[in-house]
C-alpha positions as CSV (number, residue, x, y, z in Angstrom):
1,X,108.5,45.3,141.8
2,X,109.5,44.9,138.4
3,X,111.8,41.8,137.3
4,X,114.3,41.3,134.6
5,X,114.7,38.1,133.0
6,X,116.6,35.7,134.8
7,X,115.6,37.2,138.4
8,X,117.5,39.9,138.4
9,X,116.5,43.2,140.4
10,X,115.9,47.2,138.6
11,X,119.1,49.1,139.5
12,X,116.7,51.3,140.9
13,X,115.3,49.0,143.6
14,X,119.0,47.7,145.0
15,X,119.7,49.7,148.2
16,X,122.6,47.5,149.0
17,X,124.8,49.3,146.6
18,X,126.8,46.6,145.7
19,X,129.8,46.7,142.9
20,X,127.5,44.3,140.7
21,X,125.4,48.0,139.8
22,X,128.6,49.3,138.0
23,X,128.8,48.7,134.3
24,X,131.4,46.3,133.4
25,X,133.3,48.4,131.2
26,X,133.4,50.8,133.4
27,X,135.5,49.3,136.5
28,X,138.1,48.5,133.6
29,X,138.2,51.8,132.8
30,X,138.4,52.7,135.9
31,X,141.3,50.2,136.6
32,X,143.4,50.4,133.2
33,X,143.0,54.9,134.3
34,X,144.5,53.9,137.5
35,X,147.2,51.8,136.4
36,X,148.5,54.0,133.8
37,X,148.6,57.1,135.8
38,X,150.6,54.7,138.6
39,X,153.0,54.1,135.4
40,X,153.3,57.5,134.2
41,X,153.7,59.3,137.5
42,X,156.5,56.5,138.4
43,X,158.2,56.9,135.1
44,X,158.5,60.9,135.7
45,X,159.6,60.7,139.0
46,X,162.6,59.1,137.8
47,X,163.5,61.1,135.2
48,X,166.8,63.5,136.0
49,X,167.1,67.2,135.3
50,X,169.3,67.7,132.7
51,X,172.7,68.7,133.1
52,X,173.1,72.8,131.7
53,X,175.7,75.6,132.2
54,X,173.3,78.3,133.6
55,X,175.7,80.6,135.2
56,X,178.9,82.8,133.4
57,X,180.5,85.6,134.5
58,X,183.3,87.6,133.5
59,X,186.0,89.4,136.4
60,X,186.6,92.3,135.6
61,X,183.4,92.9,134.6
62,X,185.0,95.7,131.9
63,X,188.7,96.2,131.0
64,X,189.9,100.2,130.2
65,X,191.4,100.4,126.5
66,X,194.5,103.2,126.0
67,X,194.6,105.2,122.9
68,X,196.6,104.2,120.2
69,X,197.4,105.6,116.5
70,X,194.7,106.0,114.3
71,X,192.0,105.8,116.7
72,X,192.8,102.2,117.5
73,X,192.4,101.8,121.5
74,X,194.3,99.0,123.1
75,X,195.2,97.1,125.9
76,X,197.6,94.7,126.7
77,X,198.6,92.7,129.8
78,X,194.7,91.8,130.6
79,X,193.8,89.3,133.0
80,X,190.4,87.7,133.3
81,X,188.6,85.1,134.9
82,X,185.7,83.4,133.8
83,X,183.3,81.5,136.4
84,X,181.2,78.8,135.5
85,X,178.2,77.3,137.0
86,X,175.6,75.0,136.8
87,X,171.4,74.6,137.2
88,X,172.6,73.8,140.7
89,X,175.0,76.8,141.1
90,X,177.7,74.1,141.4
91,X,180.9,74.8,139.6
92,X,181.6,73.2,136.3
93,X,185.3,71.9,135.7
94,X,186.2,70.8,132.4
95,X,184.3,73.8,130.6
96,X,186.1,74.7,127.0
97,X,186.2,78.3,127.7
98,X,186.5,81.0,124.5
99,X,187.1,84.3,124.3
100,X,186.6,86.4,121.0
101,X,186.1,89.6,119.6
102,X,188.2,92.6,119.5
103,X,191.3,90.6,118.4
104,X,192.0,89.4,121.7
105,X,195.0,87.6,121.4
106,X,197.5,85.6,124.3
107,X,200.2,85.8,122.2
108,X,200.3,81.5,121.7
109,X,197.3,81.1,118.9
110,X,194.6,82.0,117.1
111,X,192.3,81.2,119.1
112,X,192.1,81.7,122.8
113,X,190.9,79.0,125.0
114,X,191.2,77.9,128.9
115,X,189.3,75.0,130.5
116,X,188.0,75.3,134.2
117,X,189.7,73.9,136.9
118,X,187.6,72.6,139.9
119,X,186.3,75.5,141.4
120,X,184.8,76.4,138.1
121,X,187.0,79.3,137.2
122,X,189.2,79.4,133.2
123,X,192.1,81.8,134.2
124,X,193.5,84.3,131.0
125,X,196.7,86.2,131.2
126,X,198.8,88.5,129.3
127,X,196.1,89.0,127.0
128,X,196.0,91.9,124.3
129,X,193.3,93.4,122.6
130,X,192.0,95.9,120.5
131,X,189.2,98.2,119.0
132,X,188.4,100.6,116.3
133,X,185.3,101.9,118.4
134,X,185.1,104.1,121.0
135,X,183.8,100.8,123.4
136,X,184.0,96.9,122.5
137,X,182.8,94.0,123.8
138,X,184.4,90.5,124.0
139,X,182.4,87.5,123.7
140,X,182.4,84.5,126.0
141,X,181.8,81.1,124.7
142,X,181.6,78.3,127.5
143,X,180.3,74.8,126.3
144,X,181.1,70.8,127.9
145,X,179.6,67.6,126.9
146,X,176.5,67.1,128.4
147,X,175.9,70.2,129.6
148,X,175.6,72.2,126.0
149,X,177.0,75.7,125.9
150,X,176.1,79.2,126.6
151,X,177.9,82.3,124.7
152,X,175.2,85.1,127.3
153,X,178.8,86.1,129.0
154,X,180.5,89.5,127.4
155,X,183.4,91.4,128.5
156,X,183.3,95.0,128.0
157,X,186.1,97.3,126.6
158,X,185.6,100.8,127.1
């Protein structure tokens, strides 16, 4: 049996398979590894999913134009409603709905805007619009702090 200084045993000859056989460096490897996967996988537990308007939908899903003088088609009178829902497919009050494209007007301003109540939904009424085009499309532009915005939504004006 072969010795090493100081009377210690060849790895090789101890059966007992004691923790002492383990290089020192190692069990702290070993130990820092564990640790910091302990921390990371506690840190992303508790980490939230943002907040995101994933869902937008337009009723009536297309609005029918009339013909007009010099091949302008219009319509006037138009309601719409506009849902909006979260990641969760939980509606979103407070969205800044906009509506644009084929100068869609109310009649008020420029620009034409509605925010959702609590069911999610912007309301329009007595809007007017207009095309050139045999078909148009208006765009929907939803946005709220914290949850971004999302413009995917279109009307359709045929």
């Amino acid at each position: 049996m072969e010795r090493f200084p100081f009377g210690g045993k060849c790895l090789r000859e101890d059966r007992r398979a004691a923790i002492e056989g383990l290089p020192l460096q190692l069990m702290i490897l070993v130990i820092i590894a564990g640790l910091a996967t302990t921390v990371i996988v506690g840190w992303m537990g508790s980490i939230d999913v943002p907040n995101g308007i994933s869902t937008v939908t337009v009723e009536p899903g297309h609005v029918l134009l009339g013909e007009g003088e010099n091949g302008v088609r219009y319509a006037e009178g138009v309601s719409l409603e506009v849902a909006v829902y979260d990641r969760m497919g939980d509606p979103v009050s407070g969205a800044a709905v906009v509506l644009s494209g084929c100068s869609v007007s109310d009649g008020n301003s420029s620009a034409v805007y509605a925010l959702t109540g609590s069911d999610g939904i912007a309301r329009f009424s007595s809007l007017s619009m207009q095309t050139t085009g045999s078909m148009g499309e208006i765009d929907v532009t939803v946005s709220k702090s914290g949850y971004g915005s999302n413009s995917e939504a279109r009307g359709l004006l045929i």
